[in-house]
SEROGU-550722 format. One record per atom (N, C-alpha, C): x, y, z; chain; atom name. Coordinates in steps of 0.05 Angstrom, whole numbers, plus 5000, padded with zeros to 4 digits. Layout:
! SEROGU-550722
+------+------+------+-------+------+
|    x |    y |    z | chain | atom |
+------+------+------+-------+------+
|    X |    Y |    Z |     A |   CA |
...
+------+------+------+-------+------+
END
This chain:
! SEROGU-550722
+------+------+------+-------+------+
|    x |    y |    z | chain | atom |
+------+------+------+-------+------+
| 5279 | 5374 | 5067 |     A |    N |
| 5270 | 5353 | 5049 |     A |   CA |
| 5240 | 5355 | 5046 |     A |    C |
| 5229 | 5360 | 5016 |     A |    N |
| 5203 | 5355 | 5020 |     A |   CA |
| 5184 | 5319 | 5030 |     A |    C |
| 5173 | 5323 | 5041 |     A |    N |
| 5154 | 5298 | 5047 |     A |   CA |
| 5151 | 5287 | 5027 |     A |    C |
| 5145 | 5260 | 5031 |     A |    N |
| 5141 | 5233 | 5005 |     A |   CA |
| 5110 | 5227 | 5010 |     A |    C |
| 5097 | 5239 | 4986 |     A |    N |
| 5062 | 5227 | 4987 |     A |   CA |
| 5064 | 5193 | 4986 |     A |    C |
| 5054 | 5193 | 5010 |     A |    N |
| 5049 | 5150 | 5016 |     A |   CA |
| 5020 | 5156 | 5020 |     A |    C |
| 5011 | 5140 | 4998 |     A |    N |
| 4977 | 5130 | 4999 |     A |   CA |
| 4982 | 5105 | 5011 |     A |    C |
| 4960 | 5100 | 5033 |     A |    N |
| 4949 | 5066 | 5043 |     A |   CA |
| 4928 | 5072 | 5031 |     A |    C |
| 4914 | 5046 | 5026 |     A |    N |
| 4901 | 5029 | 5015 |     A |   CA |
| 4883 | 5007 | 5014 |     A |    C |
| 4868 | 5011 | 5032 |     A |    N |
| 4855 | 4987 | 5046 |     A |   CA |
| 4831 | 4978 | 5030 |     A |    C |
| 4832 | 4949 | 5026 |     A |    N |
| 4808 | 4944 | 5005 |     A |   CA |
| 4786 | 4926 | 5024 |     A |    C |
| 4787 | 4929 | 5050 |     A |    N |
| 4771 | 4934 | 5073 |     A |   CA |
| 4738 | 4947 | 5072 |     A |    C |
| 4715 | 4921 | 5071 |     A |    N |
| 4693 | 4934 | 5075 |     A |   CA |
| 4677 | 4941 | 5097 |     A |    C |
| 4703 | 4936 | 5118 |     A |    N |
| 4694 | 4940 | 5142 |     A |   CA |
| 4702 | 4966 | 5165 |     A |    C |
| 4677 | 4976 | 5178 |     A |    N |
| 4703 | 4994 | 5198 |     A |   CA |
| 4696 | 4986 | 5226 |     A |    C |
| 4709 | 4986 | 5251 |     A |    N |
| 4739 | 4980 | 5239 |     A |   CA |
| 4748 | 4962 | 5235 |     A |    C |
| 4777 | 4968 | 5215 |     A |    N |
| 4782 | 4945 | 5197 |     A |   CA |
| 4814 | 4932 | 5210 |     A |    C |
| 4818 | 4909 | 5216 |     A |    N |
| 4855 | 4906 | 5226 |     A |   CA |
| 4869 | 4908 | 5194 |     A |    C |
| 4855 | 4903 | 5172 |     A |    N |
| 4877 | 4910 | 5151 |     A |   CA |
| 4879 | 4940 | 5151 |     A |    C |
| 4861 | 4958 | 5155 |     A |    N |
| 4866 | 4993 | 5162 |     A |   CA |
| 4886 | 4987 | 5175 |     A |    C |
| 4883 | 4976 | 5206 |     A |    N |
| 4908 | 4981 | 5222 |     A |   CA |
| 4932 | 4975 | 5210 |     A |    C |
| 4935 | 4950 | 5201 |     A |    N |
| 4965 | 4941 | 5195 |     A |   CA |
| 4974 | 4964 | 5174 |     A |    C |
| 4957 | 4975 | 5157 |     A |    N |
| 4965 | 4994 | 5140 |     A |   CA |
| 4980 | 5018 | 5152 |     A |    C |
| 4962 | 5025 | 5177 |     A |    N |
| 4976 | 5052 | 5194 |     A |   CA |
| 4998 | 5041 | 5209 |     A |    C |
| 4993 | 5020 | 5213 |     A |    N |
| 5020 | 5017 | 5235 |     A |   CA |
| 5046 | 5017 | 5223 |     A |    C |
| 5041 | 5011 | 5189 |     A |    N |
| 5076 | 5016 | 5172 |     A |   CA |
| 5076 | 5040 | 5166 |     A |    C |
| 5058 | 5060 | 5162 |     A |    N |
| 5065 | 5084 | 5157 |     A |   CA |
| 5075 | 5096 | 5189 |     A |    C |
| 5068 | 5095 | 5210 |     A |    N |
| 5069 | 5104 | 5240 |     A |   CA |
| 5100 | 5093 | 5241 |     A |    C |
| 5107 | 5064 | 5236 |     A |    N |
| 5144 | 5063 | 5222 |     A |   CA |
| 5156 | 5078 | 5210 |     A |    C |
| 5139 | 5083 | 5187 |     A |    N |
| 5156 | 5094 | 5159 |     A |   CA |
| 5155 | 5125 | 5172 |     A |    C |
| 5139 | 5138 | 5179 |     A |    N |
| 5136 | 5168 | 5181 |     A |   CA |
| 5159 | 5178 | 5210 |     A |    C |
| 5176 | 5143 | 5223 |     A |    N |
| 5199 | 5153 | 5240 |     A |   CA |
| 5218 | 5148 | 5224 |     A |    C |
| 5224 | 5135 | 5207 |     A |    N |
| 5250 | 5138 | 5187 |     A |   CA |
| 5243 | 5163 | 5171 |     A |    C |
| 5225 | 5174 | 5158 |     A |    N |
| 5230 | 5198 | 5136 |     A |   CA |
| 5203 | 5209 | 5133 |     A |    C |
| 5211 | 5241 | 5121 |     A |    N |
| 5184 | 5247 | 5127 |     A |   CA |
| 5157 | 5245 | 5105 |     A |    C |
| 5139 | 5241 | 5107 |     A |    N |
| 5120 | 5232 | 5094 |     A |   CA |
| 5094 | 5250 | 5096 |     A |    C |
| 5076 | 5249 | 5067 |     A |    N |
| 5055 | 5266 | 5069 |     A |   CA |
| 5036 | 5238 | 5061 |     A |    C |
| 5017 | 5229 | 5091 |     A |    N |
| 4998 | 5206 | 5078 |     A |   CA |
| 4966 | 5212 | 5080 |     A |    C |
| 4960 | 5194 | 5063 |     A |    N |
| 4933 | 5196 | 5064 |     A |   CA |
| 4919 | 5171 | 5058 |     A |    C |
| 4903 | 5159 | 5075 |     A |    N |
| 4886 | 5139 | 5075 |     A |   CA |
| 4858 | 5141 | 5050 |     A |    C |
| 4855 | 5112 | 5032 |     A |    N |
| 4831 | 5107 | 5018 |     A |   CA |
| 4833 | 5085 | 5029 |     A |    C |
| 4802 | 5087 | 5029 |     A |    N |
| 4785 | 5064 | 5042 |     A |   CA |
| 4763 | 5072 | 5027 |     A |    C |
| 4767 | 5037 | 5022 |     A |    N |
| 4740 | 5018 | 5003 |     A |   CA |
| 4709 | 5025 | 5017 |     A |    C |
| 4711 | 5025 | 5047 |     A |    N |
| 4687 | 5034 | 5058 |     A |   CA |
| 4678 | 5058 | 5054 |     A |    C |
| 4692 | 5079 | 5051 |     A |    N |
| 4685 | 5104 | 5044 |     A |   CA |
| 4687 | 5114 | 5022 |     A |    C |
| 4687 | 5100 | 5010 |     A |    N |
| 4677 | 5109 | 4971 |     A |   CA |
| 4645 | 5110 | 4973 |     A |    C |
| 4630 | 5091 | 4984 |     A |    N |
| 4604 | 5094 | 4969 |     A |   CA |
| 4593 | 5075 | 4961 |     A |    C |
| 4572 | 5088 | 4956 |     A |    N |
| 4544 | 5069 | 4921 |     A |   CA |
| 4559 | 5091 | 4900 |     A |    C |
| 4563 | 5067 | 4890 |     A |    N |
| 4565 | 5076 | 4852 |     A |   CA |
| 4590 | 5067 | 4857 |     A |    C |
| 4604 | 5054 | 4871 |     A |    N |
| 4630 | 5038 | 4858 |     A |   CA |
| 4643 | 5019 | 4842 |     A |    C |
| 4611 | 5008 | 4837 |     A |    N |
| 4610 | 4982 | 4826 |     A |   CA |
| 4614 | 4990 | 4792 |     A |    C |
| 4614 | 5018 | 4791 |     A |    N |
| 4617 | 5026 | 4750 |     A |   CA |
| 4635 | 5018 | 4750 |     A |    C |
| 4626 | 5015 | 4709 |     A |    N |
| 4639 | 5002 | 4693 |     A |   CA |
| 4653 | 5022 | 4684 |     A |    C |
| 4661 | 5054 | 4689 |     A |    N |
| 4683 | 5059 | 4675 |     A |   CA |
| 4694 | 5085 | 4696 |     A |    C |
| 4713 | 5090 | 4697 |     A |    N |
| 4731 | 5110 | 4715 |     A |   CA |
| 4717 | 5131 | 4718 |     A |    C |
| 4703 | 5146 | 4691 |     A |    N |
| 4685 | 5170 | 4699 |     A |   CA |
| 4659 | 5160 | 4718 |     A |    C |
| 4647 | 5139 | 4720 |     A |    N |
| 4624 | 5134 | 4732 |     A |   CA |
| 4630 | 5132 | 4760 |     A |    C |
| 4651 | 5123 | 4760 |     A |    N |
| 4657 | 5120 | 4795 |     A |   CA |
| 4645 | 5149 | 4806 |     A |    C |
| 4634 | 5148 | 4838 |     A |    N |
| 4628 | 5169 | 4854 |     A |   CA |
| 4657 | 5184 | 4853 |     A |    C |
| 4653 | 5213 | 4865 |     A |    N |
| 4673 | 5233 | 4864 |     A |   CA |
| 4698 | 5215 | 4878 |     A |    C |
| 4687 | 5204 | 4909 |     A |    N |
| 4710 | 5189 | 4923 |     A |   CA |
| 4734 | 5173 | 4906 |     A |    C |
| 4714 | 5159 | 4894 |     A |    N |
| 4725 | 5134 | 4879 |     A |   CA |
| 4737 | 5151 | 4863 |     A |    C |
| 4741 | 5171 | 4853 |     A |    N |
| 4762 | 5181 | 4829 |     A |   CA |
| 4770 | 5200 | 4842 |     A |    C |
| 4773 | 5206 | 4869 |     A |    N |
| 4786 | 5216 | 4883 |     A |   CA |
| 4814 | 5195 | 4899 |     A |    C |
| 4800 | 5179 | 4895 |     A |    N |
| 4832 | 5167 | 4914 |     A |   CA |
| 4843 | 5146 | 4886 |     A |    C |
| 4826 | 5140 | 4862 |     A |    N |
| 4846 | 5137 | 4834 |     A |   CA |
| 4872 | 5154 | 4828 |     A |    C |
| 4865 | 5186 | 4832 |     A |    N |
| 4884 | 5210 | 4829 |     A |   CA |
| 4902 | 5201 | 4851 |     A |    C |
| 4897 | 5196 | 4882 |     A |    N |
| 4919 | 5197 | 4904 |     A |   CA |
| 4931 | 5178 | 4893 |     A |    C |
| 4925 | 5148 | 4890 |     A |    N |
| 4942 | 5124 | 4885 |     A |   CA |
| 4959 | 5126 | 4864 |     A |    C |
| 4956 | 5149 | 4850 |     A |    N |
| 4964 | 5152 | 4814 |     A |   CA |
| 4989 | 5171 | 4824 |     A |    C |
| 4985 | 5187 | 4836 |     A |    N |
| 5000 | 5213 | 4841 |     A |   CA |
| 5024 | 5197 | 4868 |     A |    C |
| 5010 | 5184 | 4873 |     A |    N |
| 5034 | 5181 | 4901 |     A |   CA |
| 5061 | 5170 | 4893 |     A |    C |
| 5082 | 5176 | 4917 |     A |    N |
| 5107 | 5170 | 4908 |     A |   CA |
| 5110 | 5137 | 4919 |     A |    C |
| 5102 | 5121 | 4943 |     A |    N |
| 5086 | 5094 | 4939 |     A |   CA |
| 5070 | 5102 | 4953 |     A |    C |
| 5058 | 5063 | 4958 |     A |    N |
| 5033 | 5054 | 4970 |     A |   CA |
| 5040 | 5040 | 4990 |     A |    C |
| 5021 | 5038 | 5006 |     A |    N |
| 5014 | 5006 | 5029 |     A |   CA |
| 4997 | 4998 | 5021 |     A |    C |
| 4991 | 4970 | 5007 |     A |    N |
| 4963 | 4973 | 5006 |     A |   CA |
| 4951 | 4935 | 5019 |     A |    C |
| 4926 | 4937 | 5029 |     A |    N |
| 4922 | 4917 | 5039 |     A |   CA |
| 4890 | 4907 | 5037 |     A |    C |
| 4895 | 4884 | 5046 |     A |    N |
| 4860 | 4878 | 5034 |     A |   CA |
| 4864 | 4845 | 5049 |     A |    C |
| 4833 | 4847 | 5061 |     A |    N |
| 4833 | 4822 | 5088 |     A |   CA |
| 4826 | 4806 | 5065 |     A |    C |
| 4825 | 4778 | 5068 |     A |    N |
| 4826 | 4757 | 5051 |     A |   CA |
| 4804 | 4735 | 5057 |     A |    C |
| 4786 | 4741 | 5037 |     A |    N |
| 4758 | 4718 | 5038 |     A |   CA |
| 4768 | 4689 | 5020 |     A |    C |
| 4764 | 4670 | 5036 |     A |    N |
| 4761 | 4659 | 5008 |     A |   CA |
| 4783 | 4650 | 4998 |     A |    C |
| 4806 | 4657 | 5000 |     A |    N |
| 4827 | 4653 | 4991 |     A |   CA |
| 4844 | 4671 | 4970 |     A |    C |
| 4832 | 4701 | 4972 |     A |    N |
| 4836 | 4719 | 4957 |     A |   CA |
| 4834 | 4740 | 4961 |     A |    C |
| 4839 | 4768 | 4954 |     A |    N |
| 4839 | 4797 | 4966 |     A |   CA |
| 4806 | 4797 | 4958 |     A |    C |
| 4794 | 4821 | 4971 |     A |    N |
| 4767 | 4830 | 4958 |     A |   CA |
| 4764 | 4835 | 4928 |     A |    C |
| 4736 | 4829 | 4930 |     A |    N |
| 4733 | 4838 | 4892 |     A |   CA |
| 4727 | 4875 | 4892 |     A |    C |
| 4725 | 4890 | 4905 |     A |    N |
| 4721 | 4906 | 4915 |     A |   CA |
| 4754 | 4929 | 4920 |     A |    C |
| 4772 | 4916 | 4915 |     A |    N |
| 4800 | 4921 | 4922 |     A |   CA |
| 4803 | 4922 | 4893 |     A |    C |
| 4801 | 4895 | 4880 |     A |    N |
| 4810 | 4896 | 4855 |     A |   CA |
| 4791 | 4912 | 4830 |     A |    C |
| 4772 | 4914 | 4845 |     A |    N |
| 4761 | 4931 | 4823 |     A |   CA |
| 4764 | 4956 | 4821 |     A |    C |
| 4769 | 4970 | 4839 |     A |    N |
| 4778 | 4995 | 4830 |     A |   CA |
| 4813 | 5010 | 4832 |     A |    C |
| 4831 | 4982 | 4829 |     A |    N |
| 4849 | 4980 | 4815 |     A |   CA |
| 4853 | 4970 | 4784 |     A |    C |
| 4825 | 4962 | 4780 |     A |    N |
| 4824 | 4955 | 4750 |     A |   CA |
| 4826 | 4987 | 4734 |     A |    C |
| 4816 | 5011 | 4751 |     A |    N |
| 4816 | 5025 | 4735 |     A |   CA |
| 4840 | 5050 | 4733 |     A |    C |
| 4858 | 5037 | 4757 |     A |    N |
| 4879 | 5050 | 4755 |     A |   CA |
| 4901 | 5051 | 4727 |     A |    C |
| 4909 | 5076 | 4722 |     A |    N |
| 4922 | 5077 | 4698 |     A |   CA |
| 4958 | 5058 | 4699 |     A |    C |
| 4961 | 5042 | 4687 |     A |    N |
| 4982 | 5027 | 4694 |     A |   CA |
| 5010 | 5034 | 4696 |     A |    C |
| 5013 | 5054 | 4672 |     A |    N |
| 5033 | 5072 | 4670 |     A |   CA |
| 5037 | 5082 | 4700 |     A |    C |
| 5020 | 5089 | 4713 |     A |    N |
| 5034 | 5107 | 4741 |     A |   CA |
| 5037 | 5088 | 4759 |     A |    C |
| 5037 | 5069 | 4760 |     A |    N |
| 5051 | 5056 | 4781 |     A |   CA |
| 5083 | 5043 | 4777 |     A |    C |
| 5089 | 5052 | 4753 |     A |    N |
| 5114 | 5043 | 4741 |     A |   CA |
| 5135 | 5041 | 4757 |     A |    C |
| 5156 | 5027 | 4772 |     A |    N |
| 5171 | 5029 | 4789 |     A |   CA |
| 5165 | 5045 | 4818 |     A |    C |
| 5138 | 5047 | 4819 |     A |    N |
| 5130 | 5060 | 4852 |     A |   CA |
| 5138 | 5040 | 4869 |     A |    C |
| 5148 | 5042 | 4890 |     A |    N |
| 5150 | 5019 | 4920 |     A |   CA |
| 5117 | 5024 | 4925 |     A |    C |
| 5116 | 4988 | 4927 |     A |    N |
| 5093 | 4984 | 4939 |     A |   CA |
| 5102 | 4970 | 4960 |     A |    C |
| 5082 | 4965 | 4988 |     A |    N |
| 5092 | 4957 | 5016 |     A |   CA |
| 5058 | 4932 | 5016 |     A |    C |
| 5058 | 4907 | 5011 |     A |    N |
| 5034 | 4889 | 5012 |     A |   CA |
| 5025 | 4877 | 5038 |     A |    C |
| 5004 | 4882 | 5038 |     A |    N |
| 4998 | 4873 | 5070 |     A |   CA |
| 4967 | 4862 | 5066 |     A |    C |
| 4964 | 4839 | 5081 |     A |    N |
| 4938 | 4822 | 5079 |     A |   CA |
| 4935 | 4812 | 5112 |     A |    C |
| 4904 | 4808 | 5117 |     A |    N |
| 4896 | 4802 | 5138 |     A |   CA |
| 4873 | 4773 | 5131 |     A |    C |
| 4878 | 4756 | 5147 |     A |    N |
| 4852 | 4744 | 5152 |     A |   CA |
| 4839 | 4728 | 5177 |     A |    C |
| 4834 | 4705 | 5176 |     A |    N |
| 4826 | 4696 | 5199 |     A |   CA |
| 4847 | 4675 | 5219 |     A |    C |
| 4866 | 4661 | 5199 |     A |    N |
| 4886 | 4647 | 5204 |     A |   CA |
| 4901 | 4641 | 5185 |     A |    C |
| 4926 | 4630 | 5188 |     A |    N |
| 4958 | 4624 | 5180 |     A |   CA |
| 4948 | 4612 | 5145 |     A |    C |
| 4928 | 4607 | 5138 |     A |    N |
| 4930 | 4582 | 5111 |     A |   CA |
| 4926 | 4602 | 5094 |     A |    C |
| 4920 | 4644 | 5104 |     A |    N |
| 4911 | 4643 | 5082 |     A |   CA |
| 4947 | 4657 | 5072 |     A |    C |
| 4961 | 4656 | 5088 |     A |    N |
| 4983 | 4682 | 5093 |     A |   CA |
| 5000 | 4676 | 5060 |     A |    C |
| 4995 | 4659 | 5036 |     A |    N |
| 5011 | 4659 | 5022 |     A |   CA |
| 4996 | 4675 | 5001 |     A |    C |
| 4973 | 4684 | 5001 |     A |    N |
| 4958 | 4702 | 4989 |     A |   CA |
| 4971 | 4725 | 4976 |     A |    C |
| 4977 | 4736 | 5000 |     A |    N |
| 5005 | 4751 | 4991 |     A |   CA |
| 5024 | 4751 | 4967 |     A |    C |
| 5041 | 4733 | 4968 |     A |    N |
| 5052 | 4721 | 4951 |     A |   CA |
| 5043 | 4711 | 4924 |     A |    C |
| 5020 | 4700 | 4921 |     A |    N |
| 5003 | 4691 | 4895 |     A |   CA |
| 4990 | 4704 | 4885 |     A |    C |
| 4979 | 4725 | 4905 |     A |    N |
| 4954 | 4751 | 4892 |     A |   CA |
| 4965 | 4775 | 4887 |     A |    C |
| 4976 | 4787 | 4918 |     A |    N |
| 4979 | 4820 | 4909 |     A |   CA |
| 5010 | 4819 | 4893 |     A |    C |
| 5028 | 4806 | 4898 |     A |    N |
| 5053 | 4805 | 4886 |     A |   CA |
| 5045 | 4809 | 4854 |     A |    C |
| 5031 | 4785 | 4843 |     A |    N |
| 5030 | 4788 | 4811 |     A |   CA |
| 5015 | 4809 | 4804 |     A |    C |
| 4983 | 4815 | 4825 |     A |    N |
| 4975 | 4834 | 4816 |     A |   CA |
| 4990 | 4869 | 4812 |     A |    C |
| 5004 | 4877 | 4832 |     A |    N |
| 5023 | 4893 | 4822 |     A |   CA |
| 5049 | 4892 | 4801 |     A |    C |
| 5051 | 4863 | 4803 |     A |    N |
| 5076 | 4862 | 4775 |     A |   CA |
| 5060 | 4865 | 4757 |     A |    C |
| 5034 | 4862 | 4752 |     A |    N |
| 5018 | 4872 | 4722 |     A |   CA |
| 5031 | 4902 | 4719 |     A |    C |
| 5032 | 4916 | 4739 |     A |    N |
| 5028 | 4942 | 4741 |     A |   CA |
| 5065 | 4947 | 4740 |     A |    C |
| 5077 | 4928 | 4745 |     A |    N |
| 5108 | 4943 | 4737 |     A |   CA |
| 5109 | 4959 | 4760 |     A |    C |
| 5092 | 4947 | 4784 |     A |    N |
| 5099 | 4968 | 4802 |     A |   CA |
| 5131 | 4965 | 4823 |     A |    C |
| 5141 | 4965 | 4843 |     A |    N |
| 5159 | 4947 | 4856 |     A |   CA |
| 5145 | 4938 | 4879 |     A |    C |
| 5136 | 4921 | 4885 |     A |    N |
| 5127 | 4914 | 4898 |     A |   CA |
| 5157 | 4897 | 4919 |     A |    C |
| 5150 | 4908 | 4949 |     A |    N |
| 5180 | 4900 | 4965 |     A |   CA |
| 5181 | 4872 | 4973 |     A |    C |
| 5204 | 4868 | 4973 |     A |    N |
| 5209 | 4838 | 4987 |     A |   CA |
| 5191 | 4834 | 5007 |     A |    C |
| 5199 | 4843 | 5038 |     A |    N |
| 5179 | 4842 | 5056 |     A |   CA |
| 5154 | 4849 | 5053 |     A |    C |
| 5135 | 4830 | 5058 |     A |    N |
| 5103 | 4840 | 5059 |     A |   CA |
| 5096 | 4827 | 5086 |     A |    C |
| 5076 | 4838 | 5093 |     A |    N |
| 5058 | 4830 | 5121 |     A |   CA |
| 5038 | 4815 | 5115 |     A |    C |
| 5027 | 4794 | 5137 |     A |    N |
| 5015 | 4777 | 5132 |     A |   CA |
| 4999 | 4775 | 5168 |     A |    C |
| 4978 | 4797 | 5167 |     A |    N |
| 4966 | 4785 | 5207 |     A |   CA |
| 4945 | 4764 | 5204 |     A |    C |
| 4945 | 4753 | 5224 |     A |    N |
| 4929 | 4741 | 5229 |     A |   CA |
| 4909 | 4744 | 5255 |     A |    C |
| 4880 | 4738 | 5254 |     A |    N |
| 4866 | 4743 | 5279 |     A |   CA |
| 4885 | 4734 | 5302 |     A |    C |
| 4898 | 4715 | 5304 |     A |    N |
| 4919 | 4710 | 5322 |     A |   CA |
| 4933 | 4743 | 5339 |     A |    C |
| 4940 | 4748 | 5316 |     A |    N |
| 4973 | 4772 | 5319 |     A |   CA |
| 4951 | 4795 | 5331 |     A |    C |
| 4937 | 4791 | 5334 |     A |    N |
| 4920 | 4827 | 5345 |     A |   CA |
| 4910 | 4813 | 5375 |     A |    C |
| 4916 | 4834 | 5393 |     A |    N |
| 4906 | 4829 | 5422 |     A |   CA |
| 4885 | 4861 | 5420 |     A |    C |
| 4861 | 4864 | 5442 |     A |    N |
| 4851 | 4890 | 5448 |     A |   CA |
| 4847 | 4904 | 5421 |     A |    C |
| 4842 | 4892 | 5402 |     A |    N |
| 4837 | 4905 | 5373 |     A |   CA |
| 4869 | 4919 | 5360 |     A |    C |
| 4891 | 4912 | 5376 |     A |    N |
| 4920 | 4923 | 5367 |     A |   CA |
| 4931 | 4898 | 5359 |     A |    C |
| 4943 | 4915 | 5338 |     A |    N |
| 4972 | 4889 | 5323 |     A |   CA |
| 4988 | 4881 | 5356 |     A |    C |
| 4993 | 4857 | 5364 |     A |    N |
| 5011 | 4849 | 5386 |     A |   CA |
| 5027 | 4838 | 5379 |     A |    C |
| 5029 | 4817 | 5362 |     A |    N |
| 5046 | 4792 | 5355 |     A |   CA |
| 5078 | 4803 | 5338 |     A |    C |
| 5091 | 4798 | 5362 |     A |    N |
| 5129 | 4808 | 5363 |     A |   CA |
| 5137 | 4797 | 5329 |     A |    C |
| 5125 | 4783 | 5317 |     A |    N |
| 5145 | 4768 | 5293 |     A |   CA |
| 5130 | 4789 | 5274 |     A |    C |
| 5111 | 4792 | 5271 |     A |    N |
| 5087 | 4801 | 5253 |     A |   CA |
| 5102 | 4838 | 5262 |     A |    C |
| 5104 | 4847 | 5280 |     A |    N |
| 5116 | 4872 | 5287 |     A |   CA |
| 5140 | 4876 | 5276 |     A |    C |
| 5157 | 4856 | 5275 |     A |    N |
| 5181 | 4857 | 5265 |     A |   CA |
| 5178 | 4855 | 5239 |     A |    C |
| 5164 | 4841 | 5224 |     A |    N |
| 5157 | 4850 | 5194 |     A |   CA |
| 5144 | 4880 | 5187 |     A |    C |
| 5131 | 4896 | 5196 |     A |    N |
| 5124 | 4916 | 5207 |     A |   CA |
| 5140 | 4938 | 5200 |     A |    C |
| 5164 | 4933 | 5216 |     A |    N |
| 5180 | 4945 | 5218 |     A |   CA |
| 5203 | 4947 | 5189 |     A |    C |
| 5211 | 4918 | 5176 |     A |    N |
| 5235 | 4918 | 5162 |     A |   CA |
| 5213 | 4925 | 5139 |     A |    C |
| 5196 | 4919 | 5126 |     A |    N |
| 5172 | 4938 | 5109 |     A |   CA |
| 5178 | 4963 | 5104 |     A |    C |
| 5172 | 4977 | 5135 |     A |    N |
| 5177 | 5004 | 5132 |     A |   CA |
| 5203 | 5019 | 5129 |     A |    C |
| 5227 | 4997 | 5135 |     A |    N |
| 5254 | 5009 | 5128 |     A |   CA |
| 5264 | 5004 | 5100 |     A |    C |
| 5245 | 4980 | 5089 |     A |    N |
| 5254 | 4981 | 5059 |     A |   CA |
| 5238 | 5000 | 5044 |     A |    C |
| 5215 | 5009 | 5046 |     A |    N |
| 5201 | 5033 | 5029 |     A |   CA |
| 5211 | 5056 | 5054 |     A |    C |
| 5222 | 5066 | 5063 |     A |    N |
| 5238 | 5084 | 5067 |     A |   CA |
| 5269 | 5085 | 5052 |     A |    C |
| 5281 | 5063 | 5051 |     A |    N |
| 5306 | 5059 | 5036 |     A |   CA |
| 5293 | 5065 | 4993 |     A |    C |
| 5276 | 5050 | 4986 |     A |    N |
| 5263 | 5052 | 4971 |     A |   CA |
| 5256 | 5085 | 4957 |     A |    C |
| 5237 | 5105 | 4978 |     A |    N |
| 5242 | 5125 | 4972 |     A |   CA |
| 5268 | 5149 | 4968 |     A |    C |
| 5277 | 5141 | 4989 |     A |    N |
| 5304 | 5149 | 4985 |     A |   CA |
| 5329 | 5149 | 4959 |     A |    C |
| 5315 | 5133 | 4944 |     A |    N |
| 5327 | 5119 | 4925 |     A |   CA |
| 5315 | 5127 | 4905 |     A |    C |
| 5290 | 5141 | 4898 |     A |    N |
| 5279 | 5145 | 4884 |     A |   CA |
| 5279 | 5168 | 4876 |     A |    C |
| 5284 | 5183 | 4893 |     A |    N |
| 5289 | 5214 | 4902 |     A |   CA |
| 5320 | 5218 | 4891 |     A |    C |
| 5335 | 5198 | 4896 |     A |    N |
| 5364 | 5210 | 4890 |     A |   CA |
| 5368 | 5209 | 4865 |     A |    C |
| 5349 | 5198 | 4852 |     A |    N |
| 5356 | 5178 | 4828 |     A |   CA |
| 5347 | 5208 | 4807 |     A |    C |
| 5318 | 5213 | 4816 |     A |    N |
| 5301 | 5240 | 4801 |     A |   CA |
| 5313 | 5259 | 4806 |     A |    C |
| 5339 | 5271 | 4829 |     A |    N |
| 5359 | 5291 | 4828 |     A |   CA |
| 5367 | 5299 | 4800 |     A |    C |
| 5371 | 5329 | 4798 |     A |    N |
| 5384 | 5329 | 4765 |     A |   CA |
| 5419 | 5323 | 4780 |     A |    C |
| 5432 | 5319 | 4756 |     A |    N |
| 5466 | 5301 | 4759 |     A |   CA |
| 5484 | 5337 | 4763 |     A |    C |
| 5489 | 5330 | 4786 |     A |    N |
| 5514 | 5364 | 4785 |     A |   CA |
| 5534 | 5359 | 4779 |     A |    C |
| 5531 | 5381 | 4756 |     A |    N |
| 5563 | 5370 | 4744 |     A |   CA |
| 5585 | 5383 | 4761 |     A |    C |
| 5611 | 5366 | 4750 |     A |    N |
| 5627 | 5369 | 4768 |     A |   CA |
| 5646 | 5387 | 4758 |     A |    C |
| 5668 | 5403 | 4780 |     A |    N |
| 5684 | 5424 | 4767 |     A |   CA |
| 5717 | 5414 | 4771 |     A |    C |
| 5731 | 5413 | 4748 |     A |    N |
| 5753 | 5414 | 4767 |     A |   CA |
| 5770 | 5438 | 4759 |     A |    C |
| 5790 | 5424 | 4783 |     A |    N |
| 5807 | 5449 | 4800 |     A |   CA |
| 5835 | 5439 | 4785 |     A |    C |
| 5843 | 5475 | 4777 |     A |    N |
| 5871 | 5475 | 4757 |     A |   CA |
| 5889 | 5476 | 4783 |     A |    C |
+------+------+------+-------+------+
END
């Protein structure tokens, strides 16, 4: 079987970041159910010059991980929550993603912040913001909280167990996607 390109996603201006982590820790899932070719963008390592106003202006980075997010078969993508909202920094260089390619991709949503009030963010931000995009964004999404991390590690058993069914639905998800892009063998029958 060839590997499934999974871009994470972190709209993280920090390193290190627990939304990075929670990002790796569903692919470190997903990559024991099936096999996967991933690669991490991070908002921190794009640069100066992210702030352009048009896709060519972005630094090489920044239109370097536009192409991964465009090209991948899905995403994880996650972004800690100020405020009551993902970064502006997250969303802006998904503004310049082409919308067409996210068309039925599994997306896997995951948000971090400081405590429990902000955990429906999820649900009101990245949910719609990928249904702009027609993307699938999965039932299960993650939601840590400074709480759920002990020693700088995800700890918290409920938050793990989301973790986990995440990564079995964008594994079920790929799987699905793959069988679907099969060409149809026709069938023979027997005189």
């Amino acid at each position: 079987m060839i590997p499934y390109k999974v871009v994470g996603f972190s709209g993280s201006t920090r390193r290190p970041s627990r939304t990075t982590d929670v990002i790796v820790q569903i692919r470190q899932e997903l990559a024991r159910r099936t096999s996967i070719v991933f690669q991490l963008v991070e908002i921190s390592e794009i640069g100066p010059g992210i702030g352009s106003f048009s896709r060519d202006g972005l630094p090489r980075a920044g239109q370097d991980a536009l192409v991964a997010i465009e090209a991948a078969d899905a995403l994880i993508v996650g972004s800690p929550i100020y405020k009551g909202s993902y970064t502006g920094l997250f969303k802006h260089l998904l503004d310049f993603v082409d919308p067409a390619a996210l068309i039925g991709k599994p997306v896997a949503l995951t948000a971090t912040g400081g405590g429990r009030r902000h955990a429906l963010v999820v649900e009101h931000q990245l949910r719609p913001l990928f249904g702009f995009f027609s993307a699938l964004a999965l039932p299960t999404a993650v939601y840590a909280s400074d709480d759920d991390f002990r020693d700088g590690m995800l700890s918290d058993p409920t938050t793990l167990d989301r973790v986990r069914q995440v990564a079995a639905e964008l594994a079920t998800h790929l799987a699905a996607r793959h069988a679907a892009a099969l060409p149809a063998v026709p069938l023979h029958r027997v005189a």
